[in-house]
DRENKOL-801916 format. One record per residue (C-alpha): residue number from 0; residue in three letters; x negated, y, z negated. Coordinates in Angstrom, 2 decimals. Layout:
N
<node k="NUM" r="ALA" px="X" py="Y" pz="Z"/>
...
end
This chain:
72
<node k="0" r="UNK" px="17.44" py="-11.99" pz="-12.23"/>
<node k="1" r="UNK" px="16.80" py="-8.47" pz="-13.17"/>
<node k="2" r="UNK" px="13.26" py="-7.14" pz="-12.88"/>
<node k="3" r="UNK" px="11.60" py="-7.75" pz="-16.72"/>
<node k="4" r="UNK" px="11.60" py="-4.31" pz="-18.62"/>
<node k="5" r="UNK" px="8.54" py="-5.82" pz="-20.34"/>
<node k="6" r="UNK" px="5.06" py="-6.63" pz="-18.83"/>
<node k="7" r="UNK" px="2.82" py="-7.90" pz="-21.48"/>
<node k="8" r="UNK" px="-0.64" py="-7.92" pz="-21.62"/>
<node k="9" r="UNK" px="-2.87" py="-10.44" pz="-22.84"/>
<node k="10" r="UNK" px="-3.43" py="-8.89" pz="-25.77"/>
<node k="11" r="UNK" px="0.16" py="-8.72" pz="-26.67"/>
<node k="12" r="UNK" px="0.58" py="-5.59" pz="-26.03"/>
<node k="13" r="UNK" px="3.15" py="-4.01" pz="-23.16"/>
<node k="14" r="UNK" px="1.56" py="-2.67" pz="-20.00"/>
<node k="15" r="UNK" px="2.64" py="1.05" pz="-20.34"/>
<node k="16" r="UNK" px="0.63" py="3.09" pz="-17.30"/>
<node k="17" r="UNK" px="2.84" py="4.00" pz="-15.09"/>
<node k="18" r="UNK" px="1.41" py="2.97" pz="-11.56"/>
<node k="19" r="UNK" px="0.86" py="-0.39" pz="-13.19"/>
<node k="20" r="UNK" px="4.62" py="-0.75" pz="-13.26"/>
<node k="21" r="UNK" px="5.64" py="0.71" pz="-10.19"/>
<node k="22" r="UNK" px="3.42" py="-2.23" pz="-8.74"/>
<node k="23" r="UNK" px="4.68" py="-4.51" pz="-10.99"/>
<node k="24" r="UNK" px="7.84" py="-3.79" pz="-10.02"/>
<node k="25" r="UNK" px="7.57" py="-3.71" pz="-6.42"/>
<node k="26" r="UNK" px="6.20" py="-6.86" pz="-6.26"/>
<node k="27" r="UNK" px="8.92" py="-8.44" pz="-8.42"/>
<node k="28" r="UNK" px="11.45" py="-7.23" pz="-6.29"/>
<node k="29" r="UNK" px="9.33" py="-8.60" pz="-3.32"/>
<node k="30" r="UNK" px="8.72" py="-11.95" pz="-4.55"/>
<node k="31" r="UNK" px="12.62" py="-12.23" pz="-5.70"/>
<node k="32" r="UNK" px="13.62" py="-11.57" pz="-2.11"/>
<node k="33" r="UNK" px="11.28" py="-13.89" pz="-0.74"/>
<node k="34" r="UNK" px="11.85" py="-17.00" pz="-2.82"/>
<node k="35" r="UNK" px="15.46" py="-16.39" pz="-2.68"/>
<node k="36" r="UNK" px="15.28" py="-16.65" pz="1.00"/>
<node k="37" r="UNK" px="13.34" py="-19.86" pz="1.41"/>
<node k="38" r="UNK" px="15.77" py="-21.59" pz="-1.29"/>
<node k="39" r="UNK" px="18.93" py="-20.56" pz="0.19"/>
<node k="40" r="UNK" px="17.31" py="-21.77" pz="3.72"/>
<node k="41" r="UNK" px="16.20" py="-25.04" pz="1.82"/>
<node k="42" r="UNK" px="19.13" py="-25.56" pz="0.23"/>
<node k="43" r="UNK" px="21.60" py="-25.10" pz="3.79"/>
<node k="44" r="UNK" px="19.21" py="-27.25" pz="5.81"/>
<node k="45" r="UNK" px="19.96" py="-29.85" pz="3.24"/>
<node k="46" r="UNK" px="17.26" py="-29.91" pz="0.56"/>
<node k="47" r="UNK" px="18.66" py="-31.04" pz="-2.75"/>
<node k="48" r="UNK" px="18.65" py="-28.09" pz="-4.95"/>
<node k="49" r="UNK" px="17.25" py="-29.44" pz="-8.07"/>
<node k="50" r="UNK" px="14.16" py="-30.82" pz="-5.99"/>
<node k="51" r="UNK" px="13.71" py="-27.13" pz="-4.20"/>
<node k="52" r="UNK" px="14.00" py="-25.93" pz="-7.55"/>
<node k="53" r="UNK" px="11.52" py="-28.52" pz="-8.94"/>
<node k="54" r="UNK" px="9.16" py="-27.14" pz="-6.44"/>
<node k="55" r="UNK" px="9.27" py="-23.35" pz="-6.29"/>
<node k="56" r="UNK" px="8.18" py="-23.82" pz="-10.55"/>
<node k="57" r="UNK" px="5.78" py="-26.54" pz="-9.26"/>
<node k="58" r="UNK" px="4.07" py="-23.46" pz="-6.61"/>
<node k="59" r="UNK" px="4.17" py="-21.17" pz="-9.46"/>
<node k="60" r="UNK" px="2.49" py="-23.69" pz="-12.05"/>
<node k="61" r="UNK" px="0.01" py="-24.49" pz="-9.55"/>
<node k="62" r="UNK" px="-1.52" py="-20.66" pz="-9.38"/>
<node k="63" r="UNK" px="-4.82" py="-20.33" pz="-9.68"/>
<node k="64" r="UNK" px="-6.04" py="-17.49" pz="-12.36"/>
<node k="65" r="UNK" px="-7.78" py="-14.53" pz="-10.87"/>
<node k="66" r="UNK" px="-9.56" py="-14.19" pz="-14.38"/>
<node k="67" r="UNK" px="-11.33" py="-17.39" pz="-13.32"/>
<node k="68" r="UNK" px="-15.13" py="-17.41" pz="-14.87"/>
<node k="69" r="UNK" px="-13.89" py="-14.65" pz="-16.91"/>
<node k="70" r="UNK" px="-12.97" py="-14.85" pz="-20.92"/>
<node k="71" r="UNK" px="-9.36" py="-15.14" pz="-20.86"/>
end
């Protein structure tokens, strides 16, 4: 998956400074790498893929918000 060519805010509106999408960005690419890795590992150590799969969204689901006690 490519990185997204749209980051947008919570006010609907696209993140457009420029340091906010070089970070952005990098740490696409970085997480890409990373979760890639542990799947394909998962996978050829004999995880089912569906169930690693199942997983990896349930990590991301269970994320806590750094906005917590803030208005979101």
């Amino acid at each position: 998956m490519d990185t997204p060519t749209l980051w947008v805010q919570d006010n609907g509106q696209p993140v457009t400074c420029t340091e906010k999408l070089r970070v952005l960005e990098e740490n696409w690419t970085e997480l890409h790498d990373v979760v890639r890795d542990a799947f394909e590992d998962a996978v050829l150590m004999g995880v089912n893929e569906q169930a690693m799969r199942d997983t990896l969204m349930a990590l991301v689901a269970s994320l806590a918000s750094p906005k917590k006690g803030q208005a979101a």
